[in-house]
C-alpha positions in Angstrom: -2.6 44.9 -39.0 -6.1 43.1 -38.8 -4.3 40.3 -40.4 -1.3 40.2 -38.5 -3.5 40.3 -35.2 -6.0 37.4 -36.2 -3.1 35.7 -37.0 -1.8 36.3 -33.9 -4.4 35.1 -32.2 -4.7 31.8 -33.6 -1.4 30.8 -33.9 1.1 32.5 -31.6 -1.3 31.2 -28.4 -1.7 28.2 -29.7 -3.9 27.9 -32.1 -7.1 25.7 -31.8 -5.8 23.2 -29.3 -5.2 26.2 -27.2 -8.5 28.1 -28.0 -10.2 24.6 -26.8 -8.2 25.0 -23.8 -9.7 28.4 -22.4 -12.9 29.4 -21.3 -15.2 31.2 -24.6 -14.7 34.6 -22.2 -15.5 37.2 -22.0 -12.0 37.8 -20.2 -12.8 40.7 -17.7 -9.4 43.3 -18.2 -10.0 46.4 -15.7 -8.1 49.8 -16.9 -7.0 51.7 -14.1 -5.7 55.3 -15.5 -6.9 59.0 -14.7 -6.6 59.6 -18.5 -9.8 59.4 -20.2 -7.4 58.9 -23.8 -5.6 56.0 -22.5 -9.0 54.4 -21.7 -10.0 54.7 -25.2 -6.8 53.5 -26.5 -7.7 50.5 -24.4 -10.6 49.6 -25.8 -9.5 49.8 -29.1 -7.6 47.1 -28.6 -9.4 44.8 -26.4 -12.9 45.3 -27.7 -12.5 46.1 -31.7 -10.7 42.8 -32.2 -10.5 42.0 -36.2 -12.7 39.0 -37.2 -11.7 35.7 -37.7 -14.2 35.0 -40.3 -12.3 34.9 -43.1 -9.1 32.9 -41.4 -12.1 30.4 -40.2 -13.2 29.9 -43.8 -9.5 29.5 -45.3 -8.9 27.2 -42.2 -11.9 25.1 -42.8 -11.7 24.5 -46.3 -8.0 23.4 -45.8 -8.1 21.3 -42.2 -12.2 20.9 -42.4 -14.3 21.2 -39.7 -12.3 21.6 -36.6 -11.1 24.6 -36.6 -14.4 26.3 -37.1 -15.5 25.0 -33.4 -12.8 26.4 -31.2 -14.7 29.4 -29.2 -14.3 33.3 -30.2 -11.7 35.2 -28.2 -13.7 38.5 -26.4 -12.8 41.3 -24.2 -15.1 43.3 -21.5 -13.4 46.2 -20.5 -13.9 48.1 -17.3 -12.7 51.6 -16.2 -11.5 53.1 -13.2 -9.9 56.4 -13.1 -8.6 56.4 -9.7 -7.1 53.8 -7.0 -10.0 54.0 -5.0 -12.3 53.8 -8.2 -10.7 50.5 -8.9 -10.5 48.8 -5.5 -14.3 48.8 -5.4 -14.6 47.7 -9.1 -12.7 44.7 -8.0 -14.8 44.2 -4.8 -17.8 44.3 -6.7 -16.5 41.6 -9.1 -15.5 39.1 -6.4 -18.9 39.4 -5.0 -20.4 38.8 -8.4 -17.6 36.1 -9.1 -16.6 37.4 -12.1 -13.3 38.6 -11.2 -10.9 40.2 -13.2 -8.5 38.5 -15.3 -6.3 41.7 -15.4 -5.8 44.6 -14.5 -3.3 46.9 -16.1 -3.0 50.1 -13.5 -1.1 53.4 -14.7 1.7 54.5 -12.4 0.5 58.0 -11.7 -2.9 59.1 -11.2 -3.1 62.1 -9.3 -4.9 63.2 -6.9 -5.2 59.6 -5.6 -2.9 56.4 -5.2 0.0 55.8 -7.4 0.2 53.4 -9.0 2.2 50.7 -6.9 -0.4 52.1 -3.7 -2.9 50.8 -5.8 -1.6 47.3 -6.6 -0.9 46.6 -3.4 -5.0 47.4 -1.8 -5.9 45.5 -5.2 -4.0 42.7 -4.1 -4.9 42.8 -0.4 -8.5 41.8 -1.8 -7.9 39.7 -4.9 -4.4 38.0 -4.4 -4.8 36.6 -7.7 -5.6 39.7 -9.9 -2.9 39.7 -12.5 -1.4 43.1 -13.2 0.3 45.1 -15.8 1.6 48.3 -14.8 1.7 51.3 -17.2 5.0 53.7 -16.7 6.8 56.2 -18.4 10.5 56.1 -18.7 11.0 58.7 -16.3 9.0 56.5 -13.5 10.8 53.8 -11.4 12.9 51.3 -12.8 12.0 47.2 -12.3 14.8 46.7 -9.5 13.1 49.3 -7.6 9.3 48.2 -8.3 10.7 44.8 -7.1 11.6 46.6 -3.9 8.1 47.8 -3.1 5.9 45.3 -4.6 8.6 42.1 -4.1 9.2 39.6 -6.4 5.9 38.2 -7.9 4.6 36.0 -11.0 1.3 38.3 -11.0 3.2 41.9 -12.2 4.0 42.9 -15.7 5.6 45.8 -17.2 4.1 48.0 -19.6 6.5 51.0 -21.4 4.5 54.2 -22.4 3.6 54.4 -25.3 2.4 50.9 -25.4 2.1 48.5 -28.8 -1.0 47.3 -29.5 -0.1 43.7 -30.1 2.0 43.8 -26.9 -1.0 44.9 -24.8 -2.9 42.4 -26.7 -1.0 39.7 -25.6 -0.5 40.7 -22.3 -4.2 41.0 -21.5 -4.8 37.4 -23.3 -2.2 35.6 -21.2 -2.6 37.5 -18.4 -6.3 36.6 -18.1 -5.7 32.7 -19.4 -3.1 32.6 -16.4 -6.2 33.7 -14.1 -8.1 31.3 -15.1 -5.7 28.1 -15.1 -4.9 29.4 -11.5 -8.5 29.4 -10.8 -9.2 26.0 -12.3 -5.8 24.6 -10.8 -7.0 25.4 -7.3 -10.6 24.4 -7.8 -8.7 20.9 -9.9 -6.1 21.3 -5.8 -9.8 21.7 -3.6 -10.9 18.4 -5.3 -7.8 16.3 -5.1 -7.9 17.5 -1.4 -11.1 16.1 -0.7 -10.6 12.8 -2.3 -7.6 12.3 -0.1 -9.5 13.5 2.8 -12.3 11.2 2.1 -9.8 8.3 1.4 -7.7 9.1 4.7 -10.8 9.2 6.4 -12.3 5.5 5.0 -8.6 4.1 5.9 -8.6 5.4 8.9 -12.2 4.1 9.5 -11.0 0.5 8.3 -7.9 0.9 10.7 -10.3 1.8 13.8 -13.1 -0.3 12.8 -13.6 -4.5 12.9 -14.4 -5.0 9.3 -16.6 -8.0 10.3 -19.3 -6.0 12.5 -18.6 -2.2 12.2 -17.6 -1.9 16.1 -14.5 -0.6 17.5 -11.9 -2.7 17.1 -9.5 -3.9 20.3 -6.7 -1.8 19.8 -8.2 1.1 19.3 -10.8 0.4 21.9 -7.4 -0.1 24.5 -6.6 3.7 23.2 -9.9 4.7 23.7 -10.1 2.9 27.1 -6.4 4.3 28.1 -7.5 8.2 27.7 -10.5 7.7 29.7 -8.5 6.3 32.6 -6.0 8.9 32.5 -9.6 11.2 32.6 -11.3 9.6 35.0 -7.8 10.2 37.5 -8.1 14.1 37.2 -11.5 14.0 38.1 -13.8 14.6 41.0 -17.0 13.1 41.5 -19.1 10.2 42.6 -19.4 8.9 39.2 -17.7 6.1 37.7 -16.4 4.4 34.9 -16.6 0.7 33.8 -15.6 -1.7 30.8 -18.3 -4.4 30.6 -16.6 -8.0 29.2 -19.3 -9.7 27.0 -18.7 -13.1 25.8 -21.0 -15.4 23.8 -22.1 -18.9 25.7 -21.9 -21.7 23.4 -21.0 -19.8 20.2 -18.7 -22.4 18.9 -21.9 -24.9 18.4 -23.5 -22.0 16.1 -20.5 -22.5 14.1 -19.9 -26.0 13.8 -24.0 -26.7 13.0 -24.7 -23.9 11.2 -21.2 -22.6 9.5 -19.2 -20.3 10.1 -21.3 -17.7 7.8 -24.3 -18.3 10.2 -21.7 -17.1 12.8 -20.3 -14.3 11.1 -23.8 -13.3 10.4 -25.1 -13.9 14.4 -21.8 -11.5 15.3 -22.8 -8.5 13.4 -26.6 -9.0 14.8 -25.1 -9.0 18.1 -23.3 -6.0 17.7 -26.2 -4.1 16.2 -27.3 -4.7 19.6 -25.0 -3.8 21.5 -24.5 -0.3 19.7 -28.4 0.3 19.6 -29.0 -0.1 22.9 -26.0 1.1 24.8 -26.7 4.3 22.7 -30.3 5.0 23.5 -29.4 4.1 27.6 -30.0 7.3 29.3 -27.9 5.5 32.2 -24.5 5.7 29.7 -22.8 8.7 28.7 -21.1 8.2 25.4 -20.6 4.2 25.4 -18.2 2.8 23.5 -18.9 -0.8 21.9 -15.5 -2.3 20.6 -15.0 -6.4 19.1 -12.0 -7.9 20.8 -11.7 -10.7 19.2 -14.1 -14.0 18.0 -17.1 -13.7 19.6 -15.8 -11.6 22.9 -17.2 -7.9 23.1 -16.4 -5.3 25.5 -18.3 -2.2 26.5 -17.3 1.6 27.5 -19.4 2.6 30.4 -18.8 6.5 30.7 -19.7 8.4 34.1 -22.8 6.2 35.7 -23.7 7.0 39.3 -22.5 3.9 40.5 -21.9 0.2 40.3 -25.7 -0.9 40.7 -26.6 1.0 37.4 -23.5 -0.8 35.6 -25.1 -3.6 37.1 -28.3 -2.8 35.6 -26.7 -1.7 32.2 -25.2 -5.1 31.7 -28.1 -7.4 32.8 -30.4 -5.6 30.5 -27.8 -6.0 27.5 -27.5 -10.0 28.0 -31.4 -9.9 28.0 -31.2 -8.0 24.6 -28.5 -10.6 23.6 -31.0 -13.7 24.9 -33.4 -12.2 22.3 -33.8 -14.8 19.1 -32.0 -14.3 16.1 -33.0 -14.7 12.5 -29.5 -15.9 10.8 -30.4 -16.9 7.5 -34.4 -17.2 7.9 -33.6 -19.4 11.1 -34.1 -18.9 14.5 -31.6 -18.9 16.4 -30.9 -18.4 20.3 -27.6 -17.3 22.2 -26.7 -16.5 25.6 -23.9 -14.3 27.2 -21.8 -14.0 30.2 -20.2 -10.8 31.1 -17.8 -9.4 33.7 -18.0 -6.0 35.1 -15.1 -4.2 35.7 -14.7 -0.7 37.4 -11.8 1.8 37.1 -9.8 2.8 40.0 -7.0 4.3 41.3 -5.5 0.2 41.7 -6.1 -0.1 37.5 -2.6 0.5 36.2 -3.8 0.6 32.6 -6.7 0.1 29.8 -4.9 -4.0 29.4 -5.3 -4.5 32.9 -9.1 -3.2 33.6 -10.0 -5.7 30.5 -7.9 -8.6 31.9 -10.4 -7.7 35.1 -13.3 -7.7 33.5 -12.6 -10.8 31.4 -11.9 -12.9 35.0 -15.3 -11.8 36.0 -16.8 -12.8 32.5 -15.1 -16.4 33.0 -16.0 -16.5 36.6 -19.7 -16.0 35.4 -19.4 -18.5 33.2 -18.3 -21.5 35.9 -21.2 -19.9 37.5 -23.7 -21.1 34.7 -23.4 -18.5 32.4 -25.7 -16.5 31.2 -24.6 -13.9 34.1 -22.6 -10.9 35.2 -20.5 -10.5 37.7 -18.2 -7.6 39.3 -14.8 -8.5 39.7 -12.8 -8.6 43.0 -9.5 -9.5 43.8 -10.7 -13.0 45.0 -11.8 -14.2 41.5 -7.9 -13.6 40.0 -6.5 -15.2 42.4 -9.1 -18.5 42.1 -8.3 -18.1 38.2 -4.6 -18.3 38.8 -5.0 -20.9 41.4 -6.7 -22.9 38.3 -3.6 -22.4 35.5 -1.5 -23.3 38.2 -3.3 -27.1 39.2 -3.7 -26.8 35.2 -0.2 -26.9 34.4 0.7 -29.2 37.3 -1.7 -31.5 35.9 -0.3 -31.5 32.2 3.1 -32.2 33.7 2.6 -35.1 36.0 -0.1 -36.3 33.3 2.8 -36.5 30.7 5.6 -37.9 33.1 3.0 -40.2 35.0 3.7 -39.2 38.5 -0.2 -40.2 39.2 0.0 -42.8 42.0 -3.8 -44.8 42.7 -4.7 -45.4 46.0 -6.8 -48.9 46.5 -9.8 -48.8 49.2 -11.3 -51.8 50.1 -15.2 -51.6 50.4 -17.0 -53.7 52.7 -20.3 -54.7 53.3 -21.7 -53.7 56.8 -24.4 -56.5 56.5 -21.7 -59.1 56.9 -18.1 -57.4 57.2 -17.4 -59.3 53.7 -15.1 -57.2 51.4 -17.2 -57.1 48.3 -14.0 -55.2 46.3 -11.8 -52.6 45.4 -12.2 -49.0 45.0 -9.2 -47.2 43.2 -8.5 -43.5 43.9 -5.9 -41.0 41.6 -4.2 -39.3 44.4 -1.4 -36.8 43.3 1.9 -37.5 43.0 3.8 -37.5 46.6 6.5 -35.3 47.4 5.3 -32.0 46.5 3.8 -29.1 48.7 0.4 -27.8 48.5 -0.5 -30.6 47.0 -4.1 -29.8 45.5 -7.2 -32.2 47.0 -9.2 -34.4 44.5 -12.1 -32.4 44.1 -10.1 -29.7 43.0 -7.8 -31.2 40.4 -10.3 -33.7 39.1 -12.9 -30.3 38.6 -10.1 -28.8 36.8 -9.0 -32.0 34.8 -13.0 -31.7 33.7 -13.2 -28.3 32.7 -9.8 -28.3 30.5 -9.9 -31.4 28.8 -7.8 -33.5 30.8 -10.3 -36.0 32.4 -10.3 -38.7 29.8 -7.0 -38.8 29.5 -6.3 -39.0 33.0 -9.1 -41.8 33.0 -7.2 -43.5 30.2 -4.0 -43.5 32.2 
């Protein structure tokens, strides 16, 4: 029998690829019965296991020294004699974490719980706690345990009088299964936190400009978009306002300096902005987001009104004005910004930014190095622009310019001295823009030297 056990044990579960598979034990088996016999037989078999000495040395002189290392198989038995008995055994081991591989629980036990009474508070604390039940032939049959118990992986029948071997292996596998599901949910808990931490660094690189850490524009829009909707249910003198931040000059950082230097000068700008829009005790949870190139806009959260917005963004395009070390040289930027508050006029998070970025280009024909807060007049002087822009492209390109010659005279002695000649519009069409205005718009978009040239 010792033979046929140890034999058994090596080879029917696997042998020593399985032993290296399983912890070195001991596996915990819990005996629940009210006979003090049946404990005993118990034991026997779980804790006076034969030795594998002998196997080990015929193995090792034959396959050398591998077999040798896989761990020893052991047993620690606990007894319960009662339902109750056993419910606190396995409290007690789940607060120790050592739980129980097994448990094999007899099916009557008076005074107490039965047998299937006792399963199921066992498994209201340990769901895992595998379990062999002990019956008689005369107790219920499997369809009917099924009934009570339902249909489970974690139950096992056990016929009185039990085999040895069968018990054996029951309690081996039985425990082994414990501890694969243990290590398979630990093995789950891990996989599960790598994919949390890598849903959590895509969505970071999906919210986030890669180039200076900030929010990026759509997401700042979404950001921008929930507060409107909040700031509508709301009552209060507070208010809300998106700040449009763009950099004066930036394009002469690039072209001098590269376009590192200016990759470099936007993430120290943004620094900046974060920094000190988050230690303003005027701003209530700001929100810094990168539009695009080297335009930034601000979330200004529940201020007491538009002179501390004000404030707010005059102090950040000092901060801005500050020098910069880009690469060990200094460098210095300015910014113009447009102040834009929400109302109940602001349709949407696209619209308060378009707002904001008229008063930031307003600013900028001001001198930059400004802020302004928007009003209705400046979209309709920006418009006003696109339009005598776009007029002036077209008769530009069909040459519809007509010059107008003005004699100039000298009022010493009424001579005519020469010729002065004047680009007027093109004739014909209504609301025909003056000089000074088209000519000012020719300058700022490009257009004068061609015009010139014409």
């Amino acid at each position: 029998m010792r033979g046929l056990l140890s034999t058994i044990l090596t080879r029917c579960c696997g042998g020593a690829d399985f032993m290296q598979r399983v912890s070195s034990g001991p596996y915990r088996i819990l005996i629940v019965d009210d006979s003090p016999s049946i404990h005993e037989d118990f034991r026997r078999v779980f804790e006076s296991l034969p030795s594998l000495s002998a196997l080990d040395t015929a193995e090792q002189g034959l396959f050398g020294d591998e077999s040798s290392r896989r761990p020893r198989i052991t047993f620690e038995v606990t007894s319960a004699y009662q339902g109750t008995e056993a419910l606190t055994r396995v409290m007690e081991a789940l607060q120790r974490k050592r739980p129980f591989g097994a448990a094999f629980v007899d099916m009557r036990m008076p005074p107490g719980w039965n047998g299937i009474e006792t399963i199921r508070e066992l498994w209201n604390v340990d769901p895992d706690l595998q379990v062999v039940l002990c019956t008689a032939y005369s107790d219920y049959q499997w369809d009917e345990l099924l009934d009570r118990l339902g249909v489970t992986d974690r139950l096992l029948l056990l016929k009185k009088p039990f085999d040895r071997i069968e018990a054996l292996l029951m309690g081996l596998a039985l425990s082994e299964k414990r501890e694969w599901i243990t290590a398979a949910r630990a093995h789950m808990a891990r996989l599960e936190e790598r994919v949390r931490e890598r849903t959590a660094a895509l969505q970071y690189q999906a919210e986030t400009d890669r180039l200076t850490g900030l929010t990026n524009r759509e997401v700042f829009l979404q950001l921008l978009q929930k507060r409107i909707e909040t700031v509508r249910q709301r009552s209060g003198d507070s208010i809300d306002a998106v700040l449009f931040i763009d950099l004066d000059d930036f394009k002469i950082v690039n072209d001098t300096l590269g376009h590192a230097a200016g990759d470099e000068l936007l993430r120290q700008v943004a620094r900046r902005l974060r920094s000190n829009t988050r230690h303003d005790l005027r701003v209530s949870r700001p929100v810094c987001g990168r539009l695009g190139g080297d335009e930034f806009a601000v979330l200004l959260e529940e201020l007491s009104g538009v002179e501390p917005a004000q404030h707010v963004a005059q102090r950040l395009l000092q901060v801005l004005q500050q020098p910069y070390d880009i690469f060990g040289r200094s460098v210095r930027v300015r910014a113009s910004a447009g102040l834009a508050v929400v109302d109940d006029r602001c349709p949407d998070a696209a619209e308060l930014v378009r707002r904001a970025d008229v008063a930031m280009y307003e600013a900028k024909e001001e001198g930059k190095g400004r802020v302004l807060l928007f009003d209705e007049a400046m979209s309709q002087r920006l418009w006003r622009r696109v339009e005598v822009e776009q007029r002036l492209r077209v008769a530009l390109q069909e040459q519809r310019f007509r010059l107008a010659y003005q004699p100039v005279v000298d009022l010493n002695n009424l001579h005519l001295t020469h010729y002065e000649a004047l680009l007027r519009w093109p004739p014909g069409e209504d609301e025909s823009p003056l000089p000074g205005e088209f000519l000012s718009v020719a300058r700022q978009c490009g257009l004068i030297e061609s015009i010139g040239n014409w």
